[in-house]
Structure formats: structure tokens, C-alpha cells
N, CA, C and O of each residue as an XYZ file, in Angstrom:
740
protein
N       0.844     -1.174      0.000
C       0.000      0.000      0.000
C       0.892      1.241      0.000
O       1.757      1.536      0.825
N       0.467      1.982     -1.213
C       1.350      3.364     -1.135
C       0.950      4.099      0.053
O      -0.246      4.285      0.278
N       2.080      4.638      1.026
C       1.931      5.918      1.855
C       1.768      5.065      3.257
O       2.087      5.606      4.316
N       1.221      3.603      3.230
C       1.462      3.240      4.527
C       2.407      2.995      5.461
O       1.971      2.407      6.451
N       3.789      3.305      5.472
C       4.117      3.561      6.437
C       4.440      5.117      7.019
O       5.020      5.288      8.092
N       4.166      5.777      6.505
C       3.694      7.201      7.289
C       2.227      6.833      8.262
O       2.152      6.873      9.490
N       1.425      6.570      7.541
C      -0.238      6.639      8.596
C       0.435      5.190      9.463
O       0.437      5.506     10.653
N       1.038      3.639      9.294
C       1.165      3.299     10.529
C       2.405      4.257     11.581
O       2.314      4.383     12.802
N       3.198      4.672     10.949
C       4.109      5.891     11.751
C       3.724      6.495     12.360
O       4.295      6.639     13.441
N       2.325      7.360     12.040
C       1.787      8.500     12.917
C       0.945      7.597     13.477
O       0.652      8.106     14.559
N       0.458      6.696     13.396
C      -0.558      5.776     14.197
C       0.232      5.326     15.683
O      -0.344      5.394     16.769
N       1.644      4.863     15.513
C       2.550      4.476     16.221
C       2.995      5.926     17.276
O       3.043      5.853     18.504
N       3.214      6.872     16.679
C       3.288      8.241     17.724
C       2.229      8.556     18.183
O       2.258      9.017     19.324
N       1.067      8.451     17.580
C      -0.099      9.265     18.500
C      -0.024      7.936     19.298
O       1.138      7.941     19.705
N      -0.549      6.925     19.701
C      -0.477      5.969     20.748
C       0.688      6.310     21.718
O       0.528      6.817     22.828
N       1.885      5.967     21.160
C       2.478      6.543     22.286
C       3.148      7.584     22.883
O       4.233      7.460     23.451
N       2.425      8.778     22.749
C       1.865     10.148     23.535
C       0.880      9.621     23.885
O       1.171      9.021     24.919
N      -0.825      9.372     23.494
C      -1.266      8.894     24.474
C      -1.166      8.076     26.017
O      -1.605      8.254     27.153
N      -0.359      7.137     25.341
C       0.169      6.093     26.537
C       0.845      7.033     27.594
O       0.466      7.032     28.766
N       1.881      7.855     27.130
C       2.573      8.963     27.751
C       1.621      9.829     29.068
O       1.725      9.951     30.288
N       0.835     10.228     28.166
C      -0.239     11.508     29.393
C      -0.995     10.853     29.667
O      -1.615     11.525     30.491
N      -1.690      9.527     29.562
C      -2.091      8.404     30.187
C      -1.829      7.831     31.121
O      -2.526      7.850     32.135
N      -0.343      6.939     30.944
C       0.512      6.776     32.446
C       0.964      7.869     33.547
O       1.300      7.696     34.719
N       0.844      9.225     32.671
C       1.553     10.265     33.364
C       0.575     10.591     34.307
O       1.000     10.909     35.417
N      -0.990     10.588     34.079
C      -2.187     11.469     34.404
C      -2.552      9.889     36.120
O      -3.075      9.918     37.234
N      -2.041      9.112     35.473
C      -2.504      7.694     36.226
C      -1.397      8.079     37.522
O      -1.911      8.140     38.639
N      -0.032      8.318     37.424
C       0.916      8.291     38.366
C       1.094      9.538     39.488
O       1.614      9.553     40.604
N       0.540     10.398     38.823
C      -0.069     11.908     39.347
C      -1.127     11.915     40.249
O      -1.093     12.663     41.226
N      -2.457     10.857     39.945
C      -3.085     10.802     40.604
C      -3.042      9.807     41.704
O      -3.519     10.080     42.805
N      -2.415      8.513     41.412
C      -1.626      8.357     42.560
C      -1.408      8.622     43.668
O      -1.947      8.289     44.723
N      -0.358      9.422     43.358
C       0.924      9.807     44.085
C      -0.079     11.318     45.043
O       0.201     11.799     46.141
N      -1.019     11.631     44.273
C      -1.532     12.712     45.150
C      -2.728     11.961     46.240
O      -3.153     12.217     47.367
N      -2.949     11.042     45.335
C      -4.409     10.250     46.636
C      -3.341      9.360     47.521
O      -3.937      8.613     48.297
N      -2.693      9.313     47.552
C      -1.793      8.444     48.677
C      -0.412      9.751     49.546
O       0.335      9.553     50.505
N      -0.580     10.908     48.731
C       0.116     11.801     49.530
C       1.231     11.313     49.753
O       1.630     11.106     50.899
N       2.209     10.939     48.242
C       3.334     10.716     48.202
C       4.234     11.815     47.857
O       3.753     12.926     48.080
N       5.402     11.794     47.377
C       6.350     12.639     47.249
C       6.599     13.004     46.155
O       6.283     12.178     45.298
N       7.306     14.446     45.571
C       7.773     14.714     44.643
C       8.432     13.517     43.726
O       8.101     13.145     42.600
N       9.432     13.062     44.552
C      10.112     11.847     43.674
C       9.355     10.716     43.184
O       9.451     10.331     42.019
N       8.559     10.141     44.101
C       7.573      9.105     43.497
C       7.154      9.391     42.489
O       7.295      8.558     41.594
N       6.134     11.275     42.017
C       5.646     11.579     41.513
C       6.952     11.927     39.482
O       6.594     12.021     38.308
N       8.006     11.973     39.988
C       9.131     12.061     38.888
C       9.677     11.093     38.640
O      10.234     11.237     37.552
N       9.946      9.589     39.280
C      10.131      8.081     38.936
C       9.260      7.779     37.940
O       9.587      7.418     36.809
N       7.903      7.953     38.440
C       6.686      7.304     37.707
C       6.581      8.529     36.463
O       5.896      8.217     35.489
N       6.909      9.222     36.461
C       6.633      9.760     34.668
C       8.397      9.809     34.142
O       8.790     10.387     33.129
N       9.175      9.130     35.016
C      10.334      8.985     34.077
C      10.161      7.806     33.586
O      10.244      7.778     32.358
N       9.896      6.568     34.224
C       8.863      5.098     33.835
C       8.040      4.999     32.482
O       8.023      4.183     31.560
N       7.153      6.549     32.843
C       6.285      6.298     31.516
C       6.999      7.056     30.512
O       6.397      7.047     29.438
N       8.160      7.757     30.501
C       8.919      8.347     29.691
C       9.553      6.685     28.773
O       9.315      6.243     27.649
N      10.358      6.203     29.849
C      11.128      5.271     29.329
C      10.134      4.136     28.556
O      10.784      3.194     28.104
N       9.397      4.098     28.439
C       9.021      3.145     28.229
C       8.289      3.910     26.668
O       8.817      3.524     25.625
N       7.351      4.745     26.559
C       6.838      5.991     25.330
C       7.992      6.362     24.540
O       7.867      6.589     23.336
N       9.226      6.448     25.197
C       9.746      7.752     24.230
C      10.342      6.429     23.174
O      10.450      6.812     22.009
N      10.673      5.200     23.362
C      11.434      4.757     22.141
C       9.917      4.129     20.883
O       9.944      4.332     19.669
N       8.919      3.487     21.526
C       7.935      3.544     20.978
C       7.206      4.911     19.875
O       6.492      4.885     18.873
N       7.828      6.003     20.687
C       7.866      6.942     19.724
C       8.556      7.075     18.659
O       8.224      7.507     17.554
N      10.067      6.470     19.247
C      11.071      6.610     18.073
C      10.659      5.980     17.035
O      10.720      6.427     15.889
N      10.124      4.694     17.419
C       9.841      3.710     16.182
C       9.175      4.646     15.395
O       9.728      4.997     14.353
N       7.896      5.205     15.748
C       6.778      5.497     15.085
C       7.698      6.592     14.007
O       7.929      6.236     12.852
N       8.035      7.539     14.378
C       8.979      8.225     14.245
C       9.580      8.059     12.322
O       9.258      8.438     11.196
N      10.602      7.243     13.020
C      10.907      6.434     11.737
C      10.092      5.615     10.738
O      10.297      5.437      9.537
N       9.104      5.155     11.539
C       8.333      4.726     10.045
C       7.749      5.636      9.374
O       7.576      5.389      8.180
N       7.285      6.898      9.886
C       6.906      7.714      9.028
C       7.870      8.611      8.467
O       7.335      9.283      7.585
N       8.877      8.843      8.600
C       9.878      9.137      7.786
C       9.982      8.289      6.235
O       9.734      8.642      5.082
N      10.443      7.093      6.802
C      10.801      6.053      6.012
C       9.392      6.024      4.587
O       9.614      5.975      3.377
N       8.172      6.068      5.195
C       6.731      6.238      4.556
C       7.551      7.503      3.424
O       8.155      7.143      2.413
N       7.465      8.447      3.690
C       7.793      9.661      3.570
C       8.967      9.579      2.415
O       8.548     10.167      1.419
N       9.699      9.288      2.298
C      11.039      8.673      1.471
C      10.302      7.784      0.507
O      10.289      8.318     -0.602
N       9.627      6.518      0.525
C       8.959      5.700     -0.322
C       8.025      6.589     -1.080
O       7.998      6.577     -2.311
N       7.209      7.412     -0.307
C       6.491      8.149     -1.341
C       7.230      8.914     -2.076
O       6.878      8.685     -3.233
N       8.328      9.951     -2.073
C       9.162     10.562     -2.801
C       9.879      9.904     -4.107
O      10.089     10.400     -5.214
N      10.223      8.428     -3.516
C      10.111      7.387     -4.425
C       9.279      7.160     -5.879
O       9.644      7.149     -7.055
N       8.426      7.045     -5.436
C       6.863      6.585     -6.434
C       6.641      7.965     -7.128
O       6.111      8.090     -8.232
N       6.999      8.751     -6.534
C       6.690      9.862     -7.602
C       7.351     10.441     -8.454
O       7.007     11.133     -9.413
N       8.940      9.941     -7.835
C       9.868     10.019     -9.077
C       9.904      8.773    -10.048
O      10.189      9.093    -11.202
N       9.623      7.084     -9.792
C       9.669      6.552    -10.782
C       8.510      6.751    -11.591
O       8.598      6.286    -12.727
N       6.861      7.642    -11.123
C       6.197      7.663    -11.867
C       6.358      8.705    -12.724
O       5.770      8.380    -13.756
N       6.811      9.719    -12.843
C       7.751     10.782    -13.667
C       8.710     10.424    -14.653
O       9.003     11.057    -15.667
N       9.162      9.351    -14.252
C      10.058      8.784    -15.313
C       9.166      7.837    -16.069
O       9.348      7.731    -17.282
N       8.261      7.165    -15.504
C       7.343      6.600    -16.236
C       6.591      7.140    -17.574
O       6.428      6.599    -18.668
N       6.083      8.776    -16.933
C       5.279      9.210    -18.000
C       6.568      9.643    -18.874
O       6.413      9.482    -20.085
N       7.763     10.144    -18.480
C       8.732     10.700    -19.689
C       8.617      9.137    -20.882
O       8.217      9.296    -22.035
N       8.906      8.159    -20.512
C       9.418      6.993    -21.059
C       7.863      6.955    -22.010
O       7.909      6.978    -23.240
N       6.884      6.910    -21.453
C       5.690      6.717    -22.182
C       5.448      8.084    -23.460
O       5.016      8.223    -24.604
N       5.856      8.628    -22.709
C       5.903      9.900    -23.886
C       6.499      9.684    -25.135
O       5.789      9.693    -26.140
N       8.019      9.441    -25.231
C       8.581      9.199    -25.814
C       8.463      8.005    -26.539
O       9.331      8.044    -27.412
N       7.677      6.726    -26.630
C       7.578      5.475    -26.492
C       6.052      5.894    -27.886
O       5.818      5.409    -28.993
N       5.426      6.870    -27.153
C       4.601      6.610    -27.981
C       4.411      7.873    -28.848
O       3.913      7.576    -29.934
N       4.644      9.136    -28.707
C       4.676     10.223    -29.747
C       6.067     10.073    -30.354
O       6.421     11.153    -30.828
N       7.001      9.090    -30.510
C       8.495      9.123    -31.112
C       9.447     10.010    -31.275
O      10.476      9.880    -31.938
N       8.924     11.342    -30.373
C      10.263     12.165    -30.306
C       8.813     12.925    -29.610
O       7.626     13.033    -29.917
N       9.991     13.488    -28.157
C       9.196     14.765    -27.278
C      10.625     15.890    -27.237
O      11.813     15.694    -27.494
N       9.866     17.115    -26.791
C      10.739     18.216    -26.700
C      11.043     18.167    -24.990
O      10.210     17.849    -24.141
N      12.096     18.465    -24.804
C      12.169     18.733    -23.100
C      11.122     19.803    -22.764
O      10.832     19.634    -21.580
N      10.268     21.060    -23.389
C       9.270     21.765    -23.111
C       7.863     20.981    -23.024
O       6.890     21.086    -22.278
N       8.150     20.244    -23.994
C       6.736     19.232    -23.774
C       6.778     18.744    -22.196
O       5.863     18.956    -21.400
N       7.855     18.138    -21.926
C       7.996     17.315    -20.832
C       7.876     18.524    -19.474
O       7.340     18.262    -18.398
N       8.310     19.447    -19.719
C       8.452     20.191    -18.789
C       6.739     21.083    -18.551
O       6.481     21.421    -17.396
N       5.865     21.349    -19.475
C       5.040     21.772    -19.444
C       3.337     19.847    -18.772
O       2.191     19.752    -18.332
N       4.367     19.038    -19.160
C       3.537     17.602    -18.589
C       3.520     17.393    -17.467
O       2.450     17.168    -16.903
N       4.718     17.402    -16.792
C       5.180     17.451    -15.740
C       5.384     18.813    -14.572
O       5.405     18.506    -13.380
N       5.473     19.715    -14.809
C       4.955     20.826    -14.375
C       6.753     20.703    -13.209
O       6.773     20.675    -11.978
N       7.718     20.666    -13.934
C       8.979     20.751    -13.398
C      10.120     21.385    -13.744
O      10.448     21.028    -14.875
N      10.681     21.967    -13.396
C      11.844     22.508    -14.040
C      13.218     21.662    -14.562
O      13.826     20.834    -13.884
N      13.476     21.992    -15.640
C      14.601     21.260    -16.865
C      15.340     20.568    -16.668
O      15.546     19.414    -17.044
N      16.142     21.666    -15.628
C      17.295     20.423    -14.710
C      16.892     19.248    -13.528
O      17.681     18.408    -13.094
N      15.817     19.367    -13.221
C      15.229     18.292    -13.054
C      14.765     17.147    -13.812
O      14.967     15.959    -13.557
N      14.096     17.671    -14.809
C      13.884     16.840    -16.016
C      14.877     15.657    -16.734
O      14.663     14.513    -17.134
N      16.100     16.556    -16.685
C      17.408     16.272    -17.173
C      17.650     15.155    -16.830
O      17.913     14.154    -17.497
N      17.525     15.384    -15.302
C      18.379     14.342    -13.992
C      17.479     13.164    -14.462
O      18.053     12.141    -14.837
N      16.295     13.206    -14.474
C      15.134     12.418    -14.315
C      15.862     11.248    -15.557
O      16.330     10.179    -15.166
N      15.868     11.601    -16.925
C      16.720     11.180    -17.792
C      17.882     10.561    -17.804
O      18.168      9.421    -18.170
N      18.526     11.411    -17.373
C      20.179     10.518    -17.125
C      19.854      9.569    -16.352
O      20.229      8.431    -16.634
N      18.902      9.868    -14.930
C      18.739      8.590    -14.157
C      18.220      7.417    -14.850
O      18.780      6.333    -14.684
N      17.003      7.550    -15.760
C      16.734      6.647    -16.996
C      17.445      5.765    -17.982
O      17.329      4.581    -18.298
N      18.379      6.955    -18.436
C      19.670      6.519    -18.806
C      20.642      5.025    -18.426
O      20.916      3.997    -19.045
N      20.910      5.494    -17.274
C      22.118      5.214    -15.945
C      21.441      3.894    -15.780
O      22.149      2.905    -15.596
N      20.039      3.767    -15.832
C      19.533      2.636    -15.168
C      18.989      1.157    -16.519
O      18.368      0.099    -16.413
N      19.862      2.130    -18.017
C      19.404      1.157    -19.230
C      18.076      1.250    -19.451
O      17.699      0.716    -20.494
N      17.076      1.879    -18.639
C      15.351      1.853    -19.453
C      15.202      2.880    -20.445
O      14.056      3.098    -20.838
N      16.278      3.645    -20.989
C      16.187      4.941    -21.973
C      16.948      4.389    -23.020
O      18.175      4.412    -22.922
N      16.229      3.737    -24.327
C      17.077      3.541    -25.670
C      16.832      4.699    -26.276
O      15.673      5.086    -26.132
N      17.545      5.399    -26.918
C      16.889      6.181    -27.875
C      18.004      7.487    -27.809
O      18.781      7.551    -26.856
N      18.019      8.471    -28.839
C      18.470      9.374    -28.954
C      17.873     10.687    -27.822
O      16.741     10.874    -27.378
N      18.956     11.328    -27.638
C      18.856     13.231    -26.890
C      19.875     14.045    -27.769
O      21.075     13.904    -28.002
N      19.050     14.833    -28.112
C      19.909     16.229    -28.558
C      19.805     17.182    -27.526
O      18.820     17.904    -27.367
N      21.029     17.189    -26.676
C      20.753     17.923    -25.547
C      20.312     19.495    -26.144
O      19.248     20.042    -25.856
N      21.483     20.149    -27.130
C      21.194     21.154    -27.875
C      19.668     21.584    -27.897
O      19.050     22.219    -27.043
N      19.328     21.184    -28.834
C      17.990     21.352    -29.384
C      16.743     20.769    -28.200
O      15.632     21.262    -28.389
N      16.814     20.157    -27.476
C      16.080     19.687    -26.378
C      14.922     18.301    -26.704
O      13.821     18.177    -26.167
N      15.516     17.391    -27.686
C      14.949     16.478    -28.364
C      15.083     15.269    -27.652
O      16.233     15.050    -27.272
N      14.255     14.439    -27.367
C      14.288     12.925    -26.981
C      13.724     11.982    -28.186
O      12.611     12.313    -28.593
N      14.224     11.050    -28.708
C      13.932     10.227    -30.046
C      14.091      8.814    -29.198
O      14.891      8.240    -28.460
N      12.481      8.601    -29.945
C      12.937      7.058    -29.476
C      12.991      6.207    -30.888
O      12.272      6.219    -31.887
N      14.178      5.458    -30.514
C      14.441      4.820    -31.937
C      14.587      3.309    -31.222
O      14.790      2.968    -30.056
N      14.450      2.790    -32.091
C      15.063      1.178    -32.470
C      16.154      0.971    -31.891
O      17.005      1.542    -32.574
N      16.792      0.315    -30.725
C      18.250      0.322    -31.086
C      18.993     -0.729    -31.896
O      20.191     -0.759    -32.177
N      18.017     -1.592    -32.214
C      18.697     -2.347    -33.265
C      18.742     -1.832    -34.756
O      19.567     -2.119    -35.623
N      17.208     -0.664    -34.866
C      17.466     -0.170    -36.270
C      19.071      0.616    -36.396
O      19.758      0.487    -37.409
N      19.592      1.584    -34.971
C      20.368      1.953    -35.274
C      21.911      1.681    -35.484
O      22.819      2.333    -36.000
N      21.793     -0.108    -34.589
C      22.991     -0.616    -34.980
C      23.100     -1.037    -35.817
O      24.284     -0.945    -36.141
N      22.349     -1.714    -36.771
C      22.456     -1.829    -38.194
C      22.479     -0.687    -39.255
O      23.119     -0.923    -40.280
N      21.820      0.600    -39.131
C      21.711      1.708    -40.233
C      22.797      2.542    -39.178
O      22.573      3.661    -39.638
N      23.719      2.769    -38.192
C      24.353      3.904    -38.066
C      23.739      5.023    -38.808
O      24.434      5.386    -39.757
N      22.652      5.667    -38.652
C      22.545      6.607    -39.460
C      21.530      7.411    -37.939
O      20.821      6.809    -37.133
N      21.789      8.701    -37.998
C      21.312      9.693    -36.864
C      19.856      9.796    -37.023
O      19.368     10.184    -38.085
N      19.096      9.443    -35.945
C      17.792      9.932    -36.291
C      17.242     11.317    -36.335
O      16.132     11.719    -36.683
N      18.343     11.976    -35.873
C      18.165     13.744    -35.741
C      18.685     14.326    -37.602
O      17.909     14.705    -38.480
N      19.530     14.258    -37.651
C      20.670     14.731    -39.152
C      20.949     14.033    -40.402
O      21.345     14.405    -41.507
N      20.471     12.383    -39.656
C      21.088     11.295    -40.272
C      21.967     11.466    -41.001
O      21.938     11.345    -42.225
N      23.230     11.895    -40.049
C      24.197     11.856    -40.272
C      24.920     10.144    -39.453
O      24.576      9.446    -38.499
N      25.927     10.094    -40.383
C      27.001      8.957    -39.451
C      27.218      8.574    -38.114
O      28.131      9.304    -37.727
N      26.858      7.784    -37.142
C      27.131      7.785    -36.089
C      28.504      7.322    -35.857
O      29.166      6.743    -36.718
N      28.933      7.603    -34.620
C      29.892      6.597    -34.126
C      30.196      6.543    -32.686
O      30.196      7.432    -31.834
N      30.495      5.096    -32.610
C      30.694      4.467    -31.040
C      31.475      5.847    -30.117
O      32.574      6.351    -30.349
N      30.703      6.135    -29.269
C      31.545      7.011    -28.309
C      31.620      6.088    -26.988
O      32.478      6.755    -26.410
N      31.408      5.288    -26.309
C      31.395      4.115    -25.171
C      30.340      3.310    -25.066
O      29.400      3.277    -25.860
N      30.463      2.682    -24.141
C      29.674      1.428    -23.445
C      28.099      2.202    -23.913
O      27.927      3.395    -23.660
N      27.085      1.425    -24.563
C      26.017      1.996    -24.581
C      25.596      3.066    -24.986
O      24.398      3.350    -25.005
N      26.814      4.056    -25.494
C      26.711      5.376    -26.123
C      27.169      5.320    -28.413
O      27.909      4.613    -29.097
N      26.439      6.202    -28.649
C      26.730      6.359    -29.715
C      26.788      8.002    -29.852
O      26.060      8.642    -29.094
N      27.465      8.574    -30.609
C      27.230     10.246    -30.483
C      27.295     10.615    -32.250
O      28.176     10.077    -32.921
N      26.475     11.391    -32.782
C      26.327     11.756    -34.157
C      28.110     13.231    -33.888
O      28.428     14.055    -33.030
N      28.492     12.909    -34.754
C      29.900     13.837    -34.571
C      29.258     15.460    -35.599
O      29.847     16.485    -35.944
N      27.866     14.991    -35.785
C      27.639     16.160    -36.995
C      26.614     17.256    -36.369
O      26.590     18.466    -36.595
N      25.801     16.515    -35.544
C      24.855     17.358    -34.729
C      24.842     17.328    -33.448
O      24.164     18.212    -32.925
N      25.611     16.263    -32.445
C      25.837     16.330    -31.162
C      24.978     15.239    -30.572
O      25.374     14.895    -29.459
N      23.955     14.628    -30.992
C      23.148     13.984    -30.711
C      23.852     12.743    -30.057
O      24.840     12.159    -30.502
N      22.996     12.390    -28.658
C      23.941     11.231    -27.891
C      22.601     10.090    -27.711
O      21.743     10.081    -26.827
N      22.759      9.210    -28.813
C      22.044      7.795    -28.701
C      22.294      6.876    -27.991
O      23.451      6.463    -28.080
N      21.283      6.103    -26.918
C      21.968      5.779    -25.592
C      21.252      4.303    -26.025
O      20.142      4.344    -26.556
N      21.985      2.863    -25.757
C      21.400      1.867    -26.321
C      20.916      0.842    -25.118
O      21.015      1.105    -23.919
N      20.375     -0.375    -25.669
C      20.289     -1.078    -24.796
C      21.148     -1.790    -24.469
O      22.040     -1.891    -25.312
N      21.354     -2.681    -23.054
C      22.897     -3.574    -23.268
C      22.628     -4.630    -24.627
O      23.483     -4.425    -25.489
N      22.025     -5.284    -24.858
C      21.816     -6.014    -25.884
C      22.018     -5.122    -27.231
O      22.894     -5.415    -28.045
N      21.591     -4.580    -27.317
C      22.457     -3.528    -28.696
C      23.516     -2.845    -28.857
O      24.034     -2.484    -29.914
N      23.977     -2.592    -27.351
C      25.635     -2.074    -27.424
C      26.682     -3.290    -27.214
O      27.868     -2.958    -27.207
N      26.428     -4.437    -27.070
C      27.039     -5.697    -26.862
C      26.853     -5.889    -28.456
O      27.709     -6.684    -28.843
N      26.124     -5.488    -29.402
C      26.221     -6.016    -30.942
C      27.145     -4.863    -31.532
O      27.970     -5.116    -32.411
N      26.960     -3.511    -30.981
C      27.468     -3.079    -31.517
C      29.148     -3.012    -31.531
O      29.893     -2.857    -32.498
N      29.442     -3.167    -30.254
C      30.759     -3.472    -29.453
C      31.694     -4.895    -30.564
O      32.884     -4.868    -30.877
N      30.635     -6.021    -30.946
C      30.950     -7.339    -31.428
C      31.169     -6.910    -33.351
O      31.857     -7.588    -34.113
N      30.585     -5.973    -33.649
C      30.827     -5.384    -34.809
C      31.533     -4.686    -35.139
O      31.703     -4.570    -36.352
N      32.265     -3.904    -34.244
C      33.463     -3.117    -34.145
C      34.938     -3.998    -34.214
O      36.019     -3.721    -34.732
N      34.537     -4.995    -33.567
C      36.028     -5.493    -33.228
C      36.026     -6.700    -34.603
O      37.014     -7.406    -34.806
């Protein structure tokens, strides 16, 4: 379930604060109907301290942790819609994306490279021009030819191809840069 561990987190802190001014309200009254002492009365809510405050901690942390997972989901679903974008209109502008997404560029960017970085992004970027192409990567290891200029490509590293004529950096899959790598040599 998305977001549940924040609501069991805060479920976990409000209980124990309750428990807290609960035991506290219980040891108070006590200590006053038996006409005990200051200290009795500061044992017994250091008691219900010790015992609340790490129960808090937990809670604490799970809603943090909640909190982080959701930050999560909303960045792989961002990368989701970029990938779908591209997947199915065959070339988006970074303004498209940025006006879809309602984010600023260099975010956008990151969002990408992380795409990239992680092999789910085949396809051409003209960082220049602000172009995402989704191509084939097998059309392009067989036609070397740029889907931006179609101009000449050539191997720039592992998974990279770069057009030397328009700048364009075609990013492949491992299975297509492993053919292309085997065709080179």
C-alpha cells in the first residue's frame, strides 16, 4: 500500500503520547491520593517516559521512512510518464515534458540521465535542441545513421553512440551495445 508507512508511523506516535499523558495522568493521581512525594511523583513519569519515548522513536521512523517511499513513487512515476511519452509520440521536446510534468529542466534532465544510468532509456537526446527520439536500437545498430541529421554515427562508449555532426547522444540497450561493441572489433 502506497503511503502506509507514514499513517502506521503516525498511528505508532499518536499511541504513544497517548500512553505517555495516560501513564503520566494515572501516576499523578496516585501519588496525590496516597500523599506521596515529589520523587515518586518524577520516577513514575520517568517510567512512563522510558518506556513511550522509544515507541515513539519507532513510530517516528516509520513515518519518515513512509515519507522517502512516497518521494520514491513519484519520481519513478515521472520517469514513467517521460518513457511513455517518448515510447509513444516518437520524439518529445524537453518543453513538452516540462510543461507535462509541471517541473523545471534540470530536473527533467536528472530524471533522464537517471533513466539513462539505469538502461530503461534507448533512444536518442539532442541535448542542444532539447529532443528525446525514441528509436530502435537495433534499427540503429544496423543503419548507423542519426535519427536527428542522419548523419554517421559513431561508437563514443559502453552503450553510447554520439552523431559527430549534430551532437546527438544515442543511448542503447545492453543487448544492442554488446552487438554493436561485437561489430566493431
Amino acid at each position: 500500500m502506497r503511503g502506509g508507512g507514514r499513517i502506521v508511523g503516525l498511528a505508532v506516535m499518536v499511541i504513544s503520547v497517548v500512553l505517555f499523558i495516560g501513564w503520566t495522568g494515572v501516576v499523578i493521581t496516585a501519588v496525590q491520593a496516597a500523599e506521596g512525594s515529589l520523587g515518586g511523583t518524577l520516577l513514575g513519569i520517568f517510567l512512563a517516559l522510558v518506556v513511550c519515548a522509544p515507541l515513539f522513536a519507532v513510530g517516528f521512523y516509520l513515518f519518515r521512512r513512509g515519507t522517502r517511499e512516497e518521494a520514491e513513487f513519484a519520481r519513478a512515476a515521472r520517469q514513467r510518464t517521460i518513457l511513455n511519452m517518448v515510447l509513444t509520440q516518437g520524439q518529445v521536446t524537453l518543453e513538452e515534458l516540462i510543461a507535462e510534468l509541471q517541473m523545471p529542466r534540470a530536473e527533467i534532465e536528472d530524471l533522464i540521465r537517471d533513466l539513462v544510468g539505469k538502461r530503461l532509456f534507448s533512444g536518442a537526446i539532442n541535448w542542444d535542441r532539447g529532443i528525446l527520439y525514441s528509436v530502435e536500437s537495433q534499427a540503429l545498430v544496423e543503419n548507423r545513421k542519426c535519427p536527428n541529421c542522419g548523419g554517421e554515427l559513431e561508437f563514443a562508449g559502453k552503450g553510447l553512440i554520439e552523431c559527430p555532426w549534430c551532437g546527438s547522444q544515442v543511448f542503447l540497450t545492453e543487448r544492442a551495445a554488446a552487438q554493436t561493441t561485437a561489430q566493431r572489433a
